[in-house]
OpenMM code with the backbone's topology and positions (N, CA, C; nanometers):
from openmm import Vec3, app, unit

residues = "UNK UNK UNK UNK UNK UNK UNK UNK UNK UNK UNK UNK UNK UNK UNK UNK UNK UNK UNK UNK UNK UNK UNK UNK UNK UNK UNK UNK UNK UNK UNK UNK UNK UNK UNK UNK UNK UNK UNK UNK UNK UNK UNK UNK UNK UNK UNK UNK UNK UNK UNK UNK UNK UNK UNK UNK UNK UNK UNK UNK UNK UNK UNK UNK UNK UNK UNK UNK UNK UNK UNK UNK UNK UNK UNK UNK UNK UNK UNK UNK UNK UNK UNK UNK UNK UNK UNK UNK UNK UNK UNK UNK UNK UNK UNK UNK UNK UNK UNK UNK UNK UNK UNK UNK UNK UNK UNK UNK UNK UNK UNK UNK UNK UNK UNK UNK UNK UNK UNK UNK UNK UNK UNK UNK UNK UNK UNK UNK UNK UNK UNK UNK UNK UNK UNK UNK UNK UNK UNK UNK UNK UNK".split()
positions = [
    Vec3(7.2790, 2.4824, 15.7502),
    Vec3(7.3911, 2.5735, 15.7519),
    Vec3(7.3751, 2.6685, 15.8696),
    Vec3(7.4896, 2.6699, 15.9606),
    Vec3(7.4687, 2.7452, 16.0809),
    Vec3(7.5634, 2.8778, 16.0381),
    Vec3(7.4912, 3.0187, 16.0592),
    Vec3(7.5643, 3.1778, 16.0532),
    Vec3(7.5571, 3.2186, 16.1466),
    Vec3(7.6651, 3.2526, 16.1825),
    Vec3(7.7111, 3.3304, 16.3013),
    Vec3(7.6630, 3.5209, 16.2558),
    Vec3(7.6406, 3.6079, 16.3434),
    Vec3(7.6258, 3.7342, 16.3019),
    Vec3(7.7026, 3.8057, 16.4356),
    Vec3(7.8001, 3.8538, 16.4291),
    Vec3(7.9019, 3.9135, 16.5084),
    Vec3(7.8746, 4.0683, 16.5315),
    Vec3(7.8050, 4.1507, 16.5956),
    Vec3(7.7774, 4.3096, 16.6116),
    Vec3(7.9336, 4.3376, 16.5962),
    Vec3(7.9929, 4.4650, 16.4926),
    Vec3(8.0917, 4.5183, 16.5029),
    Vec3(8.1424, 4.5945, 16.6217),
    Vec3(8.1578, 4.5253, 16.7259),
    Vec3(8.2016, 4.6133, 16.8166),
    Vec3(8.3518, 4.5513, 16.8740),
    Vec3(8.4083, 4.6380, 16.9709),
    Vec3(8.5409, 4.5489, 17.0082),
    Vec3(8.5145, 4.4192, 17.0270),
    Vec3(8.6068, 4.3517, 16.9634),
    Vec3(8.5951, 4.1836, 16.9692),
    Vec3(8.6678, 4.1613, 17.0786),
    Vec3(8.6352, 4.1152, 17.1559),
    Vec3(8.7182, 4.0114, 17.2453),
    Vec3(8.7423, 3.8968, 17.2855),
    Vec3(8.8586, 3.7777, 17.2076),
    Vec3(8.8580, 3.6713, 17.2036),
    Vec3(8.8140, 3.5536, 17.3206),
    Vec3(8.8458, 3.6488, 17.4404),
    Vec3(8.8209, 3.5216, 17.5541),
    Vec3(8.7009, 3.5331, 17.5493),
    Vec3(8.5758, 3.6236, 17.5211),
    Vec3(8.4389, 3.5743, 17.5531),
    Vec3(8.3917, 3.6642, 17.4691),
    Vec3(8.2860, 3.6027, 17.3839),
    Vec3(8.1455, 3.6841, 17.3204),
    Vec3(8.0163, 3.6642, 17.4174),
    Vec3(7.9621, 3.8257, 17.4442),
    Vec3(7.8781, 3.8643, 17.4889),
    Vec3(7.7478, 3.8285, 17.4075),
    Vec3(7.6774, 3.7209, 17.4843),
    Vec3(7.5344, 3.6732, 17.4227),
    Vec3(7.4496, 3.8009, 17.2965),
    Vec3(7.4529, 3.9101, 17.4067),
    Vec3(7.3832, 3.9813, 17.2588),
    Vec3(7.4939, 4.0245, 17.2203),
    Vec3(7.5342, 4.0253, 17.1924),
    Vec3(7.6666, 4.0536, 17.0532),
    Vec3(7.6492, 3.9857, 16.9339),
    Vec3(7.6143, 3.8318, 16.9883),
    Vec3(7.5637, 3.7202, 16.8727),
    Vec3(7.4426, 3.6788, 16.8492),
    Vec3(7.4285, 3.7023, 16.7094),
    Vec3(7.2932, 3.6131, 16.6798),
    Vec3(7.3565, 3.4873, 16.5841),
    Vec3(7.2465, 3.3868, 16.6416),
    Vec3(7.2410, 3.2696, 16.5250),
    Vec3(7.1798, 3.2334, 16.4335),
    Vec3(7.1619, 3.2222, 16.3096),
    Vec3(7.0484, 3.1865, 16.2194),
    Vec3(7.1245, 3.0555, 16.1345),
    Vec3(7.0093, 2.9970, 16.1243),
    Vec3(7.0081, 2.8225, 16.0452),
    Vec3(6.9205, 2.8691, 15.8960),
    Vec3(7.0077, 2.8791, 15.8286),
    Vec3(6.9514, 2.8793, 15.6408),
    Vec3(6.9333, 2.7759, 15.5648),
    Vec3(6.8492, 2.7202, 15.4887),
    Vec3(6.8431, 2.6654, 15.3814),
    Vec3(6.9070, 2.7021, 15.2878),
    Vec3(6.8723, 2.8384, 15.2434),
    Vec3(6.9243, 2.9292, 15.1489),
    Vec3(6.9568, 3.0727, 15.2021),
    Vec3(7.1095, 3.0923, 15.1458),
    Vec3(7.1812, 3.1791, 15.1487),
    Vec3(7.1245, 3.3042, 15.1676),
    Vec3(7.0501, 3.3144, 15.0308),
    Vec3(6.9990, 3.4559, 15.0399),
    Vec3(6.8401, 3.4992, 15.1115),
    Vec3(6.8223, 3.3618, 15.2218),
    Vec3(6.7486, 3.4535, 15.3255),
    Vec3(6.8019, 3.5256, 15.4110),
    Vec3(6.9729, 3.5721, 15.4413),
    Vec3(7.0257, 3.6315, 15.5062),
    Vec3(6.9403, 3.7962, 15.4761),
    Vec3(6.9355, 3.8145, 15.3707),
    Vec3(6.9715, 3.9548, 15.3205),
    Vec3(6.7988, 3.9887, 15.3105),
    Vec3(6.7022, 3.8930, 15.3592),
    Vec3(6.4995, 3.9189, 15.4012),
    Vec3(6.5235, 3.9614, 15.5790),
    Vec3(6.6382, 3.9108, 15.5877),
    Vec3(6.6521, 3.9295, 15.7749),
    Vec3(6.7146, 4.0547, 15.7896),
    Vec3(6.8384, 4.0836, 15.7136),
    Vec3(6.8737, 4.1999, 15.7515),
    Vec3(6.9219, 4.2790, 15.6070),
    Vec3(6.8830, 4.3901, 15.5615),
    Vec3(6.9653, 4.4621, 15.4741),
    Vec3(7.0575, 4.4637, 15.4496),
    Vec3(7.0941, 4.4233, 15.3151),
    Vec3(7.2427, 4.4103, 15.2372),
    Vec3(7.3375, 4.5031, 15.3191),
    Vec3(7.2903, 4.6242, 15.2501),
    Vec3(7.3667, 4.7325, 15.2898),
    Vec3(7.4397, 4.7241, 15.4535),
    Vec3(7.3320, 4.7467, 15.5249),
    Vec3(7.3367, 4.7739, 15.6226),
    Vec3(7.4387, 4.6863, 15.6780),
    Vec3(7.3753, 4.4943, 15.6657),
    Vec3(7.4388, 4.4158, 15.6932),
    Vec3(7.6152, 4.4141, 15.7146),
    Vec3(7.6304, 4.4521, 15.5811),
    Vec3(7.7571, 4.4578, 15.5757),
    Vec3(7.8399, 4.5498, 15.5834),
    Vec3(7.7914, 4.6222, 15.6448),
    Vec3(7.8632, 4.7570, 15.7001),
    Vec3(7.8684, 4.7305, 15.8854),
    Vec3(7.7563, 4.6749, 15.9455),
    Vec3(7.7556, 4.6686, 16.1043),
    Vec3(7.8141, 4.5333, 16.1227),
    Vec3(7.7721, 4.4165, 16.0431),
    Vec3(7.7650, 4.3116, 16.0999),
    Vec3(7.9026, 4.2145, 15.9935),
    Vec3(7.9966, 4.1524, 16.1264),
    Vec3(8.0775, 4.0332, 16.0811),
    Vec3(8.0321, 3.8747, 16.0769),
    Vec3(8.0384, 3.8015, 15.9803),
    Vec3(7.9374, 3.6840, 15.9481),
    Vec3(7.9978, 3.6125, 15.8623),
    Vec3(7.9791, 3.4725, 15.9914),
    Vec3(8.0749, 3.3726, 15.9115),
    Vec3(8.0188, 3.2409, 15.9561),
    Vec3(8.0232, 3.1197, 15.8486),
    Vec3(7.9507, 3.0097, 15.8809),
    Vec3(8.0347, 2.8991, 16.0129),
    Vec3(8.0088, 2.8422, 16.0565),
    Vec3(8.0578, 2.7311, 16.1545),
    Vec3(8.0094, 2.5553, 16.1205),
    Vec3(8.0762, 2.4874, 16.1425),
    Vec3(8.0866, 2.3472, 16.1179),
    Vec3(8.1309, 2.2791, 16.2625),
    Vec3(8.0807, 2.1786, 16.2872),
    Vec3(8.1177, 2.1309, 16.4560),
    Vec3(8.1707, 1.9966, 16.3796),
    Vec3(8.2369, 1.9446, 16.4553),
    Vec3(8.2895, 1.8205, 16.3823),
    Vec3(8.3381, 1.7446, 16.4574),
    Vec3(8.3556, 1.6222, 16.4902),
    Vec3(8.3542, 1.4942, 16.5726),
    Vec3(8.4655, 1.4385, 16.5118),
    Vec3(8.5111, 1.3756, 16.6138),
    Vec3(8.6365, 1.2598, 16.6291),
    Vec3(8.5907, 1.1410, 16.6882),
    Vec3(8.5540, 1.0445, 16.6225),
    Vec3(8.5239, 0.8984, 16.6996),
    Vec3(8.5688, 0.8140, 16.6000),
    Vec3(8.5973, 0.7347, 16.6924),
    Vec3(8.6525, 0.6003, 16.6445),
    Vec3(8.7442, 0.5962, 16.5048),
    Vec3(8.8185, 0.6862, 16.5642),
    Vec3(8.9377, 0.7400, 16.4203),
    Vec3(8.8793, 0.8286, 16.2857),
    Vec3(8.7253, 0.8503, 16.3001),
    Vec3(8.7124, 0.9254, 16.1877),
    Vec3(8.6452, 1.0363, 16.2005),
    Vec3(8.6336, 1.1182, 16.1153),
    Vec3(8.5746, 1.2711, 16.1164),
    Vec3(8.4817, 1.2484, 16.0874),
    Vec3(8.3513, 1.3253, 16.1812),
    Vec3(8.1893, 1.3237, 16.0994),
    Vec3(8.1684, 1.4798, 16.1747),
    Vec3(8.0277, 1.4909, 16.1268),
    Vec3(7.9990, 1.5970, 16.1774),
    Vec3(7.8752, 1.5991, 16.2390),
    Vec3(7.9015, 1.6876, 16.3469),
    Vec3(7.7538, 1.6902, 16.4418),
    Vec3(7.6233, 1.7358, 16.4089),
    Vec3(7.5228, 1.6603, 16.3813),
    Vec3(7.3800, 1.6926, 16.3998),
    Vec3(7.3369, 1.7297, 16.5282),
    Vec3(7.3132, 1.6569, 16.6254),
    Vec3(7.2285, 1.6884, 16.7639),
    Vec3(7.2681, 1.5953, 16.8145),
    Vec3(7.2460, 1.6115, 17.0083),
    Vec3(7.1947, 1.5514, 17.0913),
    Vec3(7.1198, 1.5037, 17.0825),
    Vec3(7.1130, 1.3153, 17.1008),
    Vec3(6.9630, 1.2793, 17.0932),
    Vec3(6.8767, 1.2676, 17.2501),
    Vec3(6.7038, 1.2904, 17.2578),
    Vec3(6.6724, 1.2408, 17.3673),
    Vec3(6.7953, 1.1186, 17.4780),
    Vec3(6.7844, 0.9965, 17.3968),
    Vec3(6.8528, 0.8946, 17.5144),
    Vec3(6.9927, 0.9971, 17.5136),
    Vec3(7.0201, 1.0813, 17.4900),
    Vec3(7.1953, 1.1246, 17.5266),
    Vec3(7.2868, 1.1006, 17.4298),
    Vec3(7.2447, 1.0454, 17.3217),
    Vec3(7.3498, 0.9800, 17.2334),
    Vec3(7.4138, 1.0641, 17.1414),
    Vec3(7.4873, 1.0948, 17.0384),
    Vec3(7.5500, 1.2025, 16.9764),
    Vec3(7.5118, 1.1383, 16.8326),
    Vec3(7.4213, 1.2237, 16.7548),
    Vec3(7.4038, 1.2120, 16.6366),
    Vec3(7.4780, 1.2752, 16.5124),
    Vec3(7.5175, 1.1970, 16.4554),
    Vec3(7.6461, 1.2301, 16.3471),
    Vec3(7.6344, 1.2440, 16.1815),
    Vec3(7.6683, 1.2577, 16.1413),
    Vec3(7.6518, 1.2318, 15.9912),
    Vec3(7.7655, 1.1938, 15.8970),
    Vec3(7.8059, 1.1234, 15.8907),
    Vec3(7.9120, 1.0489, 15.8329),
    Vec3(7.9115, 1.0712, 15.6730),
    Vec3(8.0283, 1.1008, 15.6184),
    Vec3(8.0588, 1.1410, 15.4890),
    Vec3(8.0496, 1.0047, 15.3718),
    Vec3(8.0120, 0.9939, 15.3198),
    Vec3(8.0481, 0.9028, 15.2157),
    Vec3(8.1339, 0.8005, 15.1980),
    Vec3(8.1818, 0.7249, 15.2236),
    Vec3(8.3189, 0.6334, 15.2425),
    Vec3(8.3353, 0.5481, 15.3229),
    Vec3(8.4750, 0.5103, 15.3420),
    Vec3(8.4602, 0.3715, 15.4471),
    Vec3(8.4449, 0.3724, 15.5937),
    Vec3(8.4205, 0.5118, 15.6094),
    Vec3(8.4048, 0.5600, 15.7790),
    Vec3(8.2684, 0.4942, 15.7582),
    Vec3(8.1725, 0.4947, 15.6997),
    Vec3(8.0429, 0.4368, 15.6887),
    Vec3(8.0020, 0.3466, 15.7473),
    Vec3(8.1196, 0.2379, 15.6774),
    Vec3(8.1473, 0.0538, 15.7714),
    Vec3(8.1910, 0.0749, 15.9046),
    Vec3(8.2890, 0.1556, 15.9173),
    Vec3(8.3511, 0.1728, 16.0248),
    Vec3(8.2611, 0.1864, 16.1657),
    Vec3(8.1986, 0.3069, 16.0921),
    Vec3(8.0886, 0.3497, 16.2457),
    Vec3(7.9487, 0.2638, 16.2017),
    Vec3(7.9162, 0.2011, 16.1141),
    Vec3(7.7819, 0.1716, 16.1355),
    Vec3(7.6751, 0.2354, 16.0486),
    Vec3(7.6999, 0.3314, 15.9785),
    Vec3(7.6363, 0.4394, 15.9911),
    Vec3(7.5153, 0.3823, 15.8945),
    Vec3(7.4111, 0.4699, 15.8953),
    Vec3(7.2565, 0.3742, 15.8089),
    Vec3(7.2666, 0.5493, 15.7313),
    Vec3(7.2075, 0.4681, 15.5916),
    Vec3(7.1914, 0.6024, 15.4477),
    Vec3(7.0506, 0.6245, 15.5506),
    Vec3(7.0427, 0.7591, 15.5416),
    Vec3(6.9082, 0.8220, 15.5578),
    Vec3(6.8179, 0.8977, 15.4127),
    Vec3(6.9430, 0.9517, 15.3559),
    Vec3(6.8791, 0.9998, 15.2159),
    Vec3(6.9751, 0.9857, 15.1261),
    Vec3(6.9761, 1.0052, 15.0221),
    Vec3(7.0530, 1.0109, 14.8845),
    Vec3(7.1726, 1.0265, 14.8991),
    Vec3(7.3358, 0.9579, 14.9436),
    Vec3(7.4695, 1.0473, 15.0003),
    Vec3(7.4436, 1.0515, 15.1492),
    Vec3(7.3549, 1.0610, 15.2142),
    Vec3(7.3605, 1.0947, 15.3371),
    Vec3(7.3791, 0.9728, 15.4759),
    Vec3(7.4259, 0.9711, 15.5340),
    Vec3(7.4563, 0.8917, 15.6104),
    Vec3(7.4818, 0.9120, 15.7750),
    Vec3(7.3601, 0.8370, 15.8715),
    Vec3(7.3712, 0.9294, 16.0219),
    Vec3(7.3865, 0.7999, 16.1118),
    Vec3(7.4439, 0.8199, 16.2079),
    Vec3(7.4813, 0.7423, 16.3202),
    Vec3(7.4476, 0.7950, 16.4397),
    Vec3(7.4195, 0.7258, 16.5078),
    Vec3(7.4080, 0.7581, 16.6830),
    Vec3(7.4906, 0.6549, 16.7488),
    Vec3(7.5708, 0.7402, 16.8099),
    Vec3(7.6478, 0.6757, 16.9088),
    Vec3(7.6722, 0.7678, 17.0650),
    Vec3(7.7256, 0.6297, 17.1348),
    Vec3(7.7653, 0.6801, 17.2992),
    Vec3(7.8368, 0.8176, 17.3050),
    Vec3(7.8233, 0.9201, 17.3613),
    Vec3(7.9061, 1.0308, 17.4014),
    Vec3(8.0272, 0.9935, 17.4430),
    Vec3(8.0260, 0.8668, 17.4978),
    Vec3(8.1872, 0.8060, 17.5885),
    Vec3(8.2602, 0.7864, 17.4483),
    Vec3(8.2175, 0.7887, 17.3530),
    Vec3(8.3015, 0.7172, 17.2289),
    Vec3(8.3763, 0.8531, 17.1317),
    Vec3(8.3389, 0.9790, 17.2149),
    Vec3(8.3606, 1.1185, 17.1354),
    Vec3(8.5405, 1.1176, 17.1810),
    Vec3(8.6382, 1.1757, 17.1033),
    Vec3(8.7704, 1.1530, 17.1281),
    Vec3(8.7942, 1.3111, 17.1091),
    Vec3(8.7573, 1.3511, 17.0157),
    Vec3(8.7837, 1.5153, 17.0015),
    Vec3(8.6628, 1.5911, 16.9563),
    Vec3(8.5927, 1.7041, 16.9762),
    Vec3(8.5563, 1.7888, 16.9083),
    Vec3(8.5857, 1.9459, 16.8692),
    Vec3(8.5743, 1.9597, 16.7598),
    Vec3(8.6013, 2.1102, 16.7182),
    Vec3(8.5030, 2.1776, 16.6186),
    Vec3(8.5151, 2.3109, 16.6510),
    Vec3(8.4268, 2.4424, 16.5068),
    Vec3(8.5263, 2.4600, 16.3844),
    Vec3(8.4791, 2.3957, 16.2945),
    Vec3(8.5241, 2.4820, 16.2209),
    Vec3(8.4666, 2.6354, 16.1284),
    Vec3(8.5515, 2.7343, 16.1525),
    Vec3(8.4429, 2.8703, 16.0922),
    Vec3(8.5538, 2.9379, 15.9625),
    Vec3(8.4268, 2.9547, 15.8564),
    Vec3(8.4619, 2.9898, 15.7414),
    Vec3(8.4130, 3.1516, 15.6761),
    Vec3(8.4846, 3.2154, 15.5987),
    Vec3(8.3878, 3.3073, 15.5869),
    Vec3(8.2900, 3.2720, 15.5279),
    Vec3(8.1869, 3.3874, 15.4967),
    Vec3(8.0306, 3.3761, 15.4665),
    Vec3(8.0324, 3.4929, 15.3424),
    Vec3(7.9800, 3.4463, 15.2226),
    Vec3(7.9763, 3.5600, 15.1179),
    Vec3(8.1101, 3.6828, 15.1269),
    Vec3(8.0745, 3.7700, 15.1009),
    Vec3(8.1746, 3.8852, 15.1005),
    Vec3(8.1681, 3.9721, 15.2213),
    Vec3(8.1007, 3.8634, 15.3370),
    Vec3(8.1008, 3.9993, 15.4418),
    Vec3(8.2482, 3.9664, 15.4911),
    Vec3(8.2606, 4.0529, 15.6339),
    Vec3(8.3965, 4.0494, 15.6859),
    Vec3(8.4149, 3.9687, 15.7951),
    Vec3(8.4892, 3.8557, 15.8072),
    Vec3(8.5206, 3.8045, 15.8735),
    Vec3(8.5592, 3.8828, 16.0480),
    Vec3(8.5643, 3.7894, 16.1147),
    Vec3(8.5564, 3.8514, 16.2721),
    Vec3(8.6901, 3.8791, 16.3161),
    Vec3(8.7570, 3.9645, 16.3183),
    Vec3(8.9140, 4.0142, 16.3421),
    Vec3(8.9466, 3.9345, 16.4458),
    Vec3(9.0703, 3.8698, 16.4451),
    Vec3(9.1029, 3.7946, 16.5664),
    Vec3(9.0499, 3.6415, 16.6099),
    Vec3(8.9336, 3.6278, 16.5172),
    Vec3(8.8764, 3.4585, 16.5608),
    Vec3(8.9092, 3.3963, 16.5129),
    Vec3(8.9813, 3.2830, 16.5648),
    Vec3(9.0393, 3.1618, 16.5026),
    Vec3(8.9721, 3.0954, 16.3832),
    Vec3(9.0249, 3.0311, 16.2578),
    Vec3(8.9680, 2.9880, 16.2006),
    Vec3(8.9064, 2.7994, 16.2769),
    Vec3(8.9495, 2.7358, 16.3422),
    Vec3(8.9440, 2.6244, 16.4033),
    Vec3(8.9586, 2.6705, 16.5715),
    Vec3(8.8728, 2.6031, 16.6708),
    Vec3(8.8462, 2.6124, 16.8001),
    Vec3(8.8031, 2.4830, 16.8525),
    Vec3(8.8844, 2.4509, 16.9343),
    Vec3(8.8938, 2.3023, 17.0238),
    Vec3(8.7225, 2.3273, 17.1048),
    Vec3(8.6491, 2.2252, 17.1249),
    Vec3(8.5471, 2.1995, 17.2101),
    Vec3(8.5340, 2.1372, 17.2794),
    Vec3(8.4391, 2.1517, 17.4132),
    Vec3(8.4356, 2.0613, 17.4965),
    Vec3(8.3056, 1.9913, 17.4528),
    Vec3(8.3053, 1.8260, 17.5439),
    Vec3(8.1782, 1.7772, 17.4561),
    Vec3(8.0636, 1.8256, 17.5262),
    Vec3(8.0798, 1.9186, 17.6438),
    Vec3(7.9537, 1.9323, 17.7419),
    Vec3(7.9113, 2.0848, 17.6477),
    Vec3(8.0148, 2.1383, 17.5714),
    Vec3(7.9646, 2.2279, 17.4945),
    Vec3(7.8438, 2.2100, 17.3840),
    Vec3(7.8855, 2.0898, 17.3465),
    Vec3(7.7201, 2.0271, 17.2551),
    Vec3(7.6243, 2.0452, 17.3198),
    Vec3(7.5834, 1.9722, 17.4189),
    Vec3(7.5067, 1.9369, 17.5761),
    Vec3(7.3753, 2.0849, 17.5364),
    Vec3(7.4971, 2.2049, 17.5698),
    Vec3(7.4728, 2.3145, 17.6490),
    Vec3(7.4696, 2.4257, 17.4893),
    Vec3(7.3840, 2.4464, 17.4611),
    Vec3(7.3768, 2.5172, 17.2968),
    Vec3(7.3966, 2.7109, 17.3257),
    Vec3(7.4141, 2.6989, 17.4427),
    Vec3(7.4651, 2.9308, 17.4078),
    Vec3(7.5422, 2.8814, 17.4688),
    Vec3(7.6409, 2.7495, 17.4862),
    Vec3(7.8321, 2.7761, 17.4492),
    Vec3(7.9096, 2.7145, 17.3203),
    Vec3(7.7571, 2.6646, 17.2849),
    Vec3(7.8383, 2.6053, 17.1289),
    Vec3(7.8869, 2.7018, 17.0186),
    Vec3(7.8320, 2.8056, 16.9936),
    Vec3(7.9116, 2.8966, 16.9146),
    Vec3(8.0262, 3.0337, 16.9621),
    Vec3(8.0770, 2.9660, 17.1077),
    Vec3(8.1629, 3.0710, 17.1190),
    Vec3(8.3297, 3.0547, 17.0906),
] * unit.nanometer
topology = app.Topology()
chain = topology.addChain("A")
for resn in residues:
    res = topology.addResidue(resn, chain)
    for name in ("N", "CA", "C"):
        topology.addAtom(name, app.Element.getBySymbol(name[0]), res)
């Protein structure tokens, strides 16, 4: 699970200022609140989760990583996108593919809120990506 942490300051949609944002990757939810104080948290800071998500070969998956050879590692949902792309079970439900970057057709964020904090005034809930934005990881969450 990827959290975005937004400093309350003027937002400005065409660009977030590197320290403005932090990123943190959770297992669990409530290590947010060992990193930063409830209180505090949610009084300075706007925080909301993000989802990257892939378009190939007609179906939606979602992005894991760049692999070494270059390839785009995916995780494919349950269903007949499965057959479709290839995809091999890795664990229980889970299902990952690697494929060519040439084979990417669209990518986008999707960002949701996060617990009861406050969402980021003005940020789109959905944001078009470029694929060199994967590539390049301090432009993937802007």
């Amino acid at each position: 699970m990827r959290i975005i942490i937004i400093e309350n300051k003027s937002y400005d949609l065409t660009s977030i200022i590197d320290e403005q944002c932090e990123i943190y990757t959770f297992s669990n939810p409530k290590e947010l609140y060992t990193t930063i104080p409830e209180a505090e948290a949610k009084a300075k800071y706007s925080v909301y989760r993000s989802r990257i998500w892939v378009h190939v070969r007609g179906c939606n998956t979602l992005f894991e990583n760049i692999t070494k050879e270059g390839k785009i590692l995916l995780n494919v949902r349950p269903s007949e996108d499965v057959d479709i792309l290839g995809a091999v079970q890795v664990d229980r439900g889970i299902y990952n593919v690697e494929l060519p970057l040439e084979e990417v057709e669209r990518v986008w964020e999707e960002r949701m809120p996060y617990l009861d904090f406050k969402y980021p005034k003005g940020l789109p809930t959905v944001a078009d990506l470029d694929i060199s934005d994967l590539k390049d990881t301090t432009k993937r969450f802007r």
